[in-house]
Backbone as XML, in Angstrom:
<?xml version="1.0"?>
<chain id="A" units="angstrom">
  <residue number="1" name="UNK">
    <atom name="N" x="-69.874" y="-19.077" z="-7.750"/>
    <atom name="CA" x="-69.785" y="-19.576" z="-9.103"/>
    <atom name="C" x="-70.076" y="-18.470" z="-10.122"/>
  </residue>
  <residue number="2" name="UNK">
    <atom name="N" x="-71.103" y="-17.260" z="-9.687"/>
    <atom name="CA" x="-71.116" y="-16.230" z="-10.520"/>
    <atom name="C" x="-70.465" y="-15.063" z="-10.456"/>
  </residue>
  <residue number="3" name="UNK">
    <atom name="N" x="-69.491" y="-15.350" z="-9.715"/>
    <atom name="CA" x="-68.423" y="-14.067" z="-9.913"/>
    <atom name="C" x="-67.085" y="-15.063" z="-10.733"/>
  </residue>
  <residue number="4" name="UNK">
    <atom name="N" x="-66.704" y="-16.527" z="-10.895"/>
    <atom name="CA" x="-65.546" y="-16.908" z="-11.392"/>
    <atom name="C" x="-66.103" y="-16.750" z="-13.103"/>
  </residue>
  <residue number="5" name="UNK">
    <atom name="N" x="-67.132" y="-16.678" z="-13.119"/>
    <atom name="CA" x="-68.200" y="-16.588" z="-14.838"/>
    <atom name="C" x="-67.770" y="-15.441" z="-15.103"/>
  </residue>
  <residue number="6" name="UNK">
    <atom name="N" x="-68.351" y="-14.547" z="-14.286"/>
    <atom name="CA" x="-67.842" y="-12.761" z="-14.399"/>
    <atom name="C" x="-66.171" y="-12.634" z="-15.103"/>
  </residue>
  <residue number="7" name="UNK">
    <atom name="N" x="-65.584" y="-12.981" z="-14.093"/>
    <atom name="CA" x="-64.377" y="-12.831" z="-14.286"/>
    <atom name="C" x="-63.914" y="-13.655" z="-15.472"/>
  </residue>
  <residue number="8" name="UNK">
    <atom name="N" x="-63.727" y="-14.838" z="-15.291"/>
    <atom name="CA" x="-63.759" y="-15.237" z="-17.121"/>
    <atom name="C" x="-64.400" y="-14.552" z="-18.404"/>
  </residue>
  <residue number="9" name="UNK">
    <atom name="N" x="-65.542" y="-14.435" z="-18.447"/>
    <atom name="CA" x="-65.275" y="-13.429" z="-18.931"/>
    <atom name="C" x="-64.774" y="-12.384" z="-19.559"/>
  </residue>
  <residue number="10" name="UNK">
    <atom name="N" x="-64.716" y="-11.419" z="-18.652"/>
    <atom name="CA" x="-63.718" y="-10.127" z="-18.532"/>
    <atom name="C" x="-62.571" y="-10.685" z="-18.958"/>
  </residue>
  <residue number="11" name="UNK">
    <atom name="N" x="-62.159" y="-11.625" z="-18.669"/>
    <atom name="CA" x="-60.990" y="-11.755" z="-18.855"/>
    <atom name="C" x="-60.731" y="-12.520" z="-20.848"/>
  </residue>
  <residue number="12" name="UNK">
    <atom name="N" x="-62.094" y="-13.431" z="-20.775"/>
    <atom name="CA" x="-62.234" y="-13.459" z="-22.585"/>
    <atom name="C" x="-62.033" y="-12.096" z="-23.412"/>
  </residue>
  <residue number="13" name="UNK">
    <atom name="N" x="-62.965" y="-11.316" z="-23.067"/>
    <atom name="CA" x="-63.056" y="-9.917" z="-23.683"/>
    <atom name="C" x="-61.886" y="-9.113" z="-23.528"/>
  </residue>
  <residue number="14" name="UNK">
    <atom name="N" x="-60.766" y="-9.400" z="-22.427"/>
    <atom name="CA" x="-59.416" y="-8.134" z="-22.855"/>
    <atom name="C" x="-59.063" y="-9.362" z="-23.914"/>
  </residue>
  <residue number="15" name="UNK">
    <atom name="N" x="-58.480" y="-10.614" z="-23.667"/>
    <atom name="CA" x="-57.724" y="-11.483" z="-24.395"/>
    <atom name="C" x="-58.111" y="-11.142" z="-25.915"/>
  </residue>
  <residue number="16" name="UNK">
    <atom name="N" x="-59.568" y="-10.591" z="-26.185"/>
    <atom name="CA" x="-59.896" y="-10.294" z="-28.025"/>
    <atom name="C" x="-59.209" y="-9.420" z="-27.844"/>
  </residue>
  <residue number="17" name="UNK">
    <atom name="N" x="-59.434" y="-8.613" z="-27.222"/>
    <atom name="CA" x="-58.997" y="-6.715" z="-27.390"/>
    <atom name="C" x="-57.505" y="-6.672" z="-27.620"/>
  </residue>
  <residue number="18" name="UNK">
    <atom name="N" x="-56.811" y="-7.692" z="-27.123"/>
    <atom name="CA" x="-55.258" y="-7.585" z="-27.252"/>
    <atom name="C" x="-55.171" y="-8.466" z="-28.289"/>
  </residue>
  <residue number="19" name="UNK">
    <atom name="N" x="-55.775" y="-9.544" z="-28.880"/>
    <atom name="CA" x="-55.986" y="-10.085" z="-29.985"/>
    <atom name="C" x="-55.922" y="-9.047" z="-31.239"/>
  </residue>
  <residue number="20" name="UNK">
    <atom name="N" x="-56.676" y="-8.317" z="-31.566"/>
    <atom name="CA" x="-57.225" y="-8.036" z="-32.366"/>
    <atom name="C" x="-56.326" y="-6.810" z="-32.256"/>
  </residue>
  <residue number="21" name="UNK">
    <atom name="N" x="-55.598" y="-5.620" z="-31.624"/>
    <atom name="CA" x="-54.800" y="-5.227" z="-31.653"/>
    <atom name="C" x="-53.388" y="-5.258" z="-31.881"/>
  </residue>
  <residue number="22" name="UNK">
    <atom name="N" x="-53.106" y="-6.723" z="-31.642"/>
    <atom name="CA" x="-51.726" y="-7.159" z="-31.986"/>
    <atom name="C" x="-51.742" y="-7.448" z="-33.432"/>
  </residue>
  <residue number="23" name="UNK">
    <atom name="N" x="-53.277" y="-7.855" z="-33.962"/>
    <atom name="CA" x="-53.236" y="-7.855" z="-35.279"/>
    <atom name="C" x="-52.886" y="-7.332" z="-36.435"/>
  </residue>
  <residue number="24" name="UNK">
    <atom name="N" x="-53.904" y="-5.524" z="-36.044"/>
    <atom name="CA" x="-54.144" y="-4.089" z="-36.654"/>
    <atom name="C" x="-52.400" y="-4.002" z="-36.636"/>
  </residue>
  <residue number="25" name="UNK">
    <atom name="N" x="-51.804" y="-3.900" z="-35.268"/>
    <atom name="CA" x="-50.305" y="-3.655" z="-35.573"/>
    <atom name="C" x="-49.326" y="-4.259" z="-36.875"/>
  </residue>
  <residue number="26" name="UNK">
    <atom name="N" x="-49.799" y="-5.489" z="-36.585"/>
    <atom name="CA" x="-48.990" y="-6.746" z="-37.764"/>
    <atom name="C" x="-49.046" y="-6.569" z="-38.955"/>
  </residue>
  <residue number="27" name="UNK">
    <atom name="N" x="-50.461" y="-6.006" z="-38.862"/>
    <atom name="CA" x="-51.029" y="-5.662" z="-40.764"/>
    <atom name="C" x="-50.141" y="-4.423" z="-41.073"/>
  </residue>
  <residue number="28" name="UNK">
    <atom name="N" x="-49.990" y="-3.397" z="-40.359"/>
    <atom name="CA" x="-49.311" y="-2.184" z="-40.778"/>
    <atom name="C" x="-48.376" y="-2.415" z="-41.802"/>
  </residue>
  <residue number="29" name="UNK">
    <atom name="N" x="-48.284" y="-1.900" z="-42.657"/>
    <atom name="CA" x="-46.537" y="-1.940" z="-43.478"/>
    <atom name="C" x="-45.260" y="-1.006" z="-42.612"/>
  </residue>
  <residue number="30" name="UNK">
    <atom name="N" x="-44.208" y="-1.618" z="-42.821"/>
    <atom name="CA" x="-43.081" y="-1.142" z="-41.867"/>
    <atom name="C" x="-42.623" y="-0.011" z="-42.800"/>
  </residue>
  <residue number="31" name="UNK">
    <atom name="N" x="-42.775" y="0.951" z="-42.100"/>
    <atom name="CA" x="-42.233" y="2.454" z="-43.042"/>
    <atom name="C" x="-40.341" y="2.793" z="-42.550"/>
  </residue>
  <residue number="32" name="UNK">
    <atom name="N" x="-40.633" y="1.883" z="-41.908"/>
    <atom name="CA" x="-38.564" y="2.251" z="-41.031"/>
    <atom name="C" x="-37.788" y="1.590" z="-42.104"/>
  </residue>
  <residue number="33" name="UNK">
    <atom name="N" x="-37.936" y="0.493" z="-42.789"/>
    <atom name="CA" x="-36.955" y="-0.040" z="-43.657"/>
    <atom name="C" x="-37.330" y="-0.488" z="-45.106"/>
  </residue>
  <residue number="34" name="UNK">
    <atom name="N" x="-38.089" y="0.841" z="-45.436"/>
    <atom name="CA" x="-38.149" y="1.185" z="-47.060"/>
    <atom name="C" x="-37.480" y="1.316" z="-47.699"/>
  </residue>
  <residue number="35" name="UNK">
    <atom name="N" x="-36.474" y="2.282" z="-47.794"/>
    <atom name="CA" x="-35.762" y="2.371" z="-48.420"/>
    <atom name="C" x="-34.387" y="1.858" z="-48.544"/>
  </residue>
  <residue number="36" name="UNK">
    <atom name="N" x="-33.964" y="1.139" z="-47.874"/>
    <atom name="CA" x="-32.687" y="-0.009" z="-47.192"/>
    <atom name="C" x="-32.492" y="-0.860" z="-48.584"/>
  </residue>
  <residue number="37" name="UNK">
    <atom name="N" x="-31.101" y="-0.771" z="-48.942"/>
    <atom name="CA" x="-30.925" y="-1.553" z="-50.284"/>
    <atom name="C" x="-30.480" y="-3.052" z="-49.840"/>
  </residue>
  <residue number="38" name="UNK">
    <atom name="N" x="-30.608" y="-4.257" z="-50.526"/>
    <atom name="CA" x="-30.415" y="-5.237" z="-50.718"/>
    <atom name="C" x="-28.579" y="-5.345" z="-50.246"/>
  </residue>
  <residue number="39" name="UNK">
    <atom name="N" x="-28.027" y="-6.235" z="-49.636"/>
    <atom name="CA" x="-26.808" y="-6.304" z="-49.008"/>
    <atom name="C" x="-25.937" y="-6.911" z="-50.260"/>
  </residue>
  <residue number="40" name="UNK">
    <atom name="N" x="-26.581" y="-7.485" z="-51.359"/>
    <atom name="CA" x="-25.484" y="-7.978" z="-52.128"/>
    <atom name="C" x="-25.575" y="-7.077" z="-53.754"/>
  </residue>
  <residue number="41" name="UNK">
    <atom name="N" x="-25.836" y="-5.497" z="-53.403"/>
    <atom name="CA" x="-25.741" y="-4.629" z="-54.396"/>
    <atom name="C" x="-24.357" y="-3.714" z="-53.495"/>
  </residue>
  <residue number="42" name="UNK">
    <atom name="N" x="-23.005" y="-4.327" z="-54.340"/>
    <atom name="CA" x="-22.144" y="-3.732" z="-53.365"/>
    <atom name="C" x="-21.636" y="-2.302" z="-53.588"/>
  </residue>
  <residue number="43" name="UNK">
    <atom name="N" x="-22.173" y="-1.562" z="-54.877"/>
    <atom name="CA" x="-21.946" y="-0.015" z="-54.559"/>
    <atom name="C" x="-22.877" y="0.685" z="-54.195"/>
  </residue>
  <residue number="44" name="UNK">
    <atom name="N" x="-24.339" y="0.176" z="-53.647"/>
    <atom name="CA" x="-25.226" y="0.863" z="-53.044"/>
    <atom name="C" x="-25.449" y="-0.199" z="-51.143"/>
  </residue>
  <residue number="45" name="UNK">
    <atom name="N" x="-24.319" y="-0.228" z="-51.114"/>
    <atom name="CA" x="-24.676" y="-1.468" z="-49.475"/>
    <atom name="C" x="-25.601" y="-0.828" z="-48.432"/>
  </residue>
  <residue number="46" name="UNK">
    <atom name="N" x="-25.005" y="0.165" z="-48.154"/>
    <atom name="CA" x="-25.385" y="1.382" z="-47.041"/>
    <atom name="C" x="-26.693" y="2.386" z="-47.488"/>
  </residue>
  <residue number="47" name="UNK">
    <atom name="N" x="-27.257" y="2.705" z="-48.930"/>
    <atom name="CA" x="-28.129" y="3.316" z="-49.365"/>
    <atom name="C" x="-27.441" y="4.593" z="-49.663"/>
  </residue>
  <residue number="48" name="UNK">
    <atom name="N" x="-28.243" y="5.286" z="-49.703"/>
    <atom name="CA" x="-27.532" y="7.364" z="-50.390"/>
    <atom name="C" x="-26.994" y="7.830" z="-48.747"/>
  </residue>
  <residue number="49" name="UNK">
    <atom name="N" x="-27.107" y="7.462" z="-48.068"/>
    <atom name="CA" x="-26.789" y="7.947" z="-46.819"/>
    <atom name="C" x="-25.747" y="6.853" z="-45.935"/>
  </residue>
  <residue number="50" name="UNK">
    <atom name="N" x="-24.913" y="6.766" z="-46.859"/>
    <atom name="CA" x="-23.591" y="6.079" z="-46.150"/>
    <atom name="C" x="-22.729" y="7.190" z="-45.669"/>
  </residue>
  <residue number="51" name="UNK">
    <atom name="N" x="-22.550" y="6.989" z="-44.359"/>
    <atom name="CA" x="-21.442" y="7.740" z="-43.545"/>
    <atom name="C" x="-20.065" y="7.390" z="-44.231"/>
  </residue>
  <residue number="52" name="UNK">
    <atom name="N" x="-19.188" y="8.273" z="-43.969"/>
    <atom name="CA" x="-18.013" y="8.380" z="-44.526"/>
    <atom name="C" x="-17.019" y="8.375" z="-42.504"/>
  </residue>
  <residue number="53" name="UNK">
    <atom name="N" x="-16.087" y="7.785" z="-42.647"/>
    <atom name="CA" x="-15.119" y="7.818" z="-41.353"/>
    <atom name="C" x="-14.174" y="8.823" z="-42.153"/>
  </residue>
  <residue number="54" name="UNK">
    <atom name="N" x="-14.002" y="9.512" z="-40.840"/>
    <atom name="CA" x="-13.346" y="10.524" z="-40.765"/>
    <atom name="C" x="-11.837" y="10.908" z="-40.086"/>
  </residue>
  <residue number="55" name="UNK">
    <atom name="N" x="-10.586" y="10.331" z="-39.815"/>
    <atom name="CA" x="-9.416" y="9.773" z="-38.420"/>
    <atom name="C" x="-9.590" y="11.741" z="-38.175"/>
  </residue>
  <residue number="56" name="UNK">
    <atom name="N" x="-9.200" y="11.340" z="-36.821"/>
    <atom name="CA" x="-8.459" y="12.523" z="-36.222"/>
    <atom name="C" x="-7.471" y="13.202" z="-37.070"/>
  </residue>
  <residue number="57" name="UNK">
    <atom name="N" x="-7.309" y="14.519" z="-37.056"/>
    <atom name="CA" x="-6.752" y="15.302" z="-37.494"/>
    <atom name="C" x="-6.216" y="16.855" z="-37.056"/>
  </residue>
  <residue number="58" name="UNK">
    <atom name="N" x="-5.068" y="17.581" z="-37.102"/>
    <atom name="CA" x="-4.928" y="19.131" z="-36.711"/>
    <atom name="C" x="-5.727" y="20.018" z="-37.901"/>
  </residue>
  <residue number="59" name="UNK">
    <atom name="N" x="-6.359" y="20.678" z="-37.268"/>
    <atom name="CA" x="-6.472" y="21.813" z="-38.506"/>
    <atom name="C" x="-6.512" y="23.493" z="-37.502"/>
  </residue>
  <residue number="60" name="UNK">
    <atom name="N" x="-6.325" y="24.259" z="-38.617"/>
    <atom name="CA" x="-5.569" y="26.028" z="-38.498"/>
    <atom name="C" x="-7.042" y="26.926" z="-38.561"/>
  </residue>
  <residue number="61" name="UNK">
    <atom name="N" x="-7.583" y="27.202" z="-37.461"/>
    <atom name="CA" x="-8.888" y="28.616" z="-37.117"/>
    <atom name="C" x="-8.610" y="29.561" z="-37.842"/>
  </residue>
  <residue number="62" name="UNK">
    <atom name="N" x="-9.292" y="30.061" z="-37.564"/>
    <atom name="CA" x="-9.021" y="31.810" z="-37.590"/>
    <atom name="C" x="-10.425" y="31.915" z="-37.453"/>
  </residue>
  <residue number="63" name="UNK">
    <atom name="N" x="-9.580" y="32.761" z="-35.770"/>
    <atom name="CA" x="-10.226" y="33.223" z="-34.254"/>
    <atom name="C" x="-10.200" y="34.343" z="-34.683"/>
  </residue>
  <residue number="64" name="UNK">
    <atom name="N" x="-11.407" y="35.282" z="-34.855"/>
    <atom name="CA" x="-11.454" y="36.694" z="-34.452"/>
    <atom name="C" x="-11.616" y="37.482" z="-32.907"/>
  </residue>
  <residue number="65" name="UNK">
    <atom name="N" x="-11.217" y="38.727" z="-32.508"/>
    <atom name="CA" x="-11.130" y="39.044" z="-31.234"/>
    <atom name="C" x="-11.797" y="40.473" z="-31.224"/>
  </residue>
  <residue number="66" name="UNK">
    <atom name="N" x="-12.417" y="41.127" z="-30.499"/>
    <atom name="CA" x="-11.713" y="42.813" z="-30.423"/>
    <atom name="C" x="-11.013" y="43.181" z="-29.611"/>
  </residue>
  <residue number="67" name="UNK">
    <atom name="N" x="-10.503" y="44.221" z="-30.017"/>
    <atom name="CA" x="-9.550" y="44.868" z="-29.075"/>
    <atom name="C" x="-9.898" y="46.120" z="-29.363"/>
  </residue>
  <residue number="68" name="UNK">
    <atom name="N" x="-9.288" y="47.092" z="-28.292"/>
    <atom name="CA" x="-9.297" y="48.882" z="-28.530"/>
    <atom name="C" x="-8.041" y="49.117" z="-28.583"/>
  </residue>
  <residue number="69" name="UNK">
    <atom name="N" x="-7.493" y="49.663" z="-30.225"/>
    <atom name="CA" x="-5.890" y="49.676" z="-30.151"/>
    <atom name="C" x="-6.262" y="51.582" z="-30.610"/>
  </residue>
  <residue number="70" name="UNK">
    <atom name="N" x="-5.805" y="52.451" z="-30.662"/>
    <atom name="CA" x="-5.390" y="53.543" z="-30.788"/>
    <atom name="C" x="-6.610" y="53.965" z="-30.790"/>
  </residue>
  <residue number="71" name="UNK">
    <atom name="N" x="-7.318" y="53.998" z="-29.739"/>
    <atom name="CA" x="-8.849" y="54.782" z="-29.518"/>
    <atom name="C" x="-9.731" y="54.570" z="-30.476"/>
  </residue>
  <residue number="72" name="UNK">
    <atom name="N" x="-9.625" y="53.229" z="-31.181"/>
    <atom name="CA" x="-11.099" y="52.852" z="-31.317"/>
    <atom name="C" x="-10.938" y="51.212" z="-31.737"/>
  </residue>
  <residue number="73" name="UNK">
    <atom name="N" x="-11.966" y="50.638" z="-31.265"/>
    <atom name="CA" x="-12.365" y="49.007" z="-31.543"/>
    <atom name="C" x="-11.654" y="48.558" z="-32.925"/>
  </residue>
  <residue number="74" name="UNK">
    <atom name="N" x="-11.035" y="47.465" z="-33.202"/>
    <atom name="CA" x="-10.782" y="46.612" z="-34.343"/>
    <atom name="C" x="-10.446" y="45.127" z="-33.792"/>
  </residue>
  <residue number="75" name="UNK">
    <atom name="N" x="-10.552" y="44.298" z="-34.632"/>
    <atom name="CA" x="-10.792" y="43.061" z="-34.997"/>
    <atom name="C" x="-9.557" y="42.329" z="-34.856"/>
  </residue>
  <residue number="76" name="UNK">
    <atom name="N" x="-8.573" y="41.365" z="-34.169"/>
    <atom name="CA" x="-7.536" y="41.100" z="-34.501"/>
    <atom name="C" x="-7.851" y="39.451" z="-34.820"/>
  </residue>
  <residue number="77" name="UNK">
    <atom name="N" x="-7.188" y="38.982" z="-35.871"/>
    <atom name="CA" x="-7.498" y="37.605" z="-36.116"/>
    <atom name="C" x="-6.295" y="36.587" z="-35.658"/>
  </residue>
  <residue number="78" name="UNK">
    <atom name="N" x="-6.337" y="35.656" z="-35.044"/>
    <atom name="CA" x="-5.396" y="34.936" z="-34.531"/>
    <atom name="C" x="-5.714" y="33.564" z="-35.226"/>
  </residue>
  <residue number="79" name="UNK">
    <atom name="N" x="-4.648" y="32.497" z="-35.607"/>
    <atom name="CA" x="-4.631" y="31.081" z="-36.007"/>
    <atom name="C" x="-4.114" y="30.439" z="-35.030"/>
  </residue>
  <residue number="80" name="UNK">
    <atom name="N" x="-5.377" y="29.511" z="-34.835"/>
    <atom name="CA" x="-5.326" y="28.668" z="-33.763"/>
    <atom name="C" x="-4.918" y="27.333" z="-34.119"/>
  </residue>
  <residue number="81" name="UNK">
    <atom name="N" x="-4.073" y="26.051" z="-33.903"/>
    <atom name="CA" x="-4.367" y="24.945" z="-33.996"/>
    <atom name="C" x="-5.404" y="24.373" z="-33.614"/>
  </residue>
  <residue number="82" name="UNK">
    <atom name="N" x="-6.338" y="23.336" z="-33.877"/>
    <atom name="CA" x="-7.257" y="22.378" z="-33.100"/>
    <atom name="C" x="-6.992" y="21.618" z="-33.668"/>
  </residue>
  <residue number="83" name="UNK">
    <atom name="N" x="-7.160" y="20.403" z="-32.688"/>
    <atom name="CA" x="-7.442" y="18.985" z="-33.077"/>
    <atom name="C" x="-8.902" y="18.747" z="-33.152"/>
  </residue>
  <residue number="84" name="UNK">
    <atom name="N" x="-9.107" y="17.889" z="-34.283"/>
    <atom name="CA" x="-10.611" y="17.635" z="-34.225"/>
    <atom name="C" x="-10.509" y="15.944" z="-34.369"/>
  </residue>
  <residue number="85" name="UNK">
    <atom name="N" x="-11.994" y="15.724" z="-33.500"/>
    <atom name="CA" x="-11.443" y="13.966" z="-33.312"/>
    <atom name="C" x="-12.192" y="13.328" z="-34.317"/>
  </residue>
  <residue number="86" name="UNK">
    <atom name="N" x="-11.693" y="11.829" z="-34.410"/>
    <atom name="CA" x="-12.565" y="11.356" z="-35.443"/>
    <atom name="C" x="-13.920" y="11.091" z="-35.407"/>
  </residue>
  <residue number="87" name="UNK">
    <atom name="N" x="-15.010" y="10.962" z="-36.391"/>
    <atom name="CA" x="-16.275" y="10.685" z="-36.414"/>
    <atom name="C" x="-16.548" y="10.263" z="-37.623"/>
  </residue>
  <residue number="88" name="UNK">
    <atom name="N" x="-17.802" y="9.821" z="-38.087"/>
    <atom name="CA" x="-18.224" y="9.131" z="-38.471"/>
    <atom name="C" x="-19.307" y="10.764" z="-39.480"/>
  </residue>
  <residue number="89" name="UNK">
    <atom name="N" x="-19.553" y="10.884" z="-41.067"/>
    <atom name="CA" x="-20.372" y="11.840" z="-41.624"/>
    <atom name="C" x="-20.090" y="11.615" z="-42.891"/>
  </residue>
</chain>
């Protein structure tokens, strides 16, 4: 009978400890969604940091190289196509 006391107990005393911790958490103020604007201000929806979409597109490099052309090092520049894919910035 004095070890099921014990253990009740122990087991009262975590039940505060997680009590009273789940509390301290609750009270915190949420710092993640401060600055988040209201959904029915429709030229600020997204806040200052609205991504912009971007579609796929070709665009023209310019690749530099060296080479050794008439006994000494220079630079030759070449235009490359790439495709760049779409994203999200």
């Amino acid at each position: 009978m004095l070890k099921i006391k014990k253990i009740l107990g122990i087991l009262l005393a975590l039940c505060f400890v997680m009590s009273v911790t789940a509390a301290t958490v609750g009270a915190t103020p949420n710092e993640v969604n401060k600055d988040v604007k209201k959904f029915g201000d429709n030229d600020k929806k997204f806040g200052d940091d609205h991504k912009h979409f971007h579609p796929g597109h070709w665009e023209k490099h310019r690749v530099g190289h060296r080479e050794f052309r008439n006994n000494h090092w220079t630079v030759v520049y070449v235009y490359k196509t790439v495709y760049v894919g779409p994203s999200w910035y």
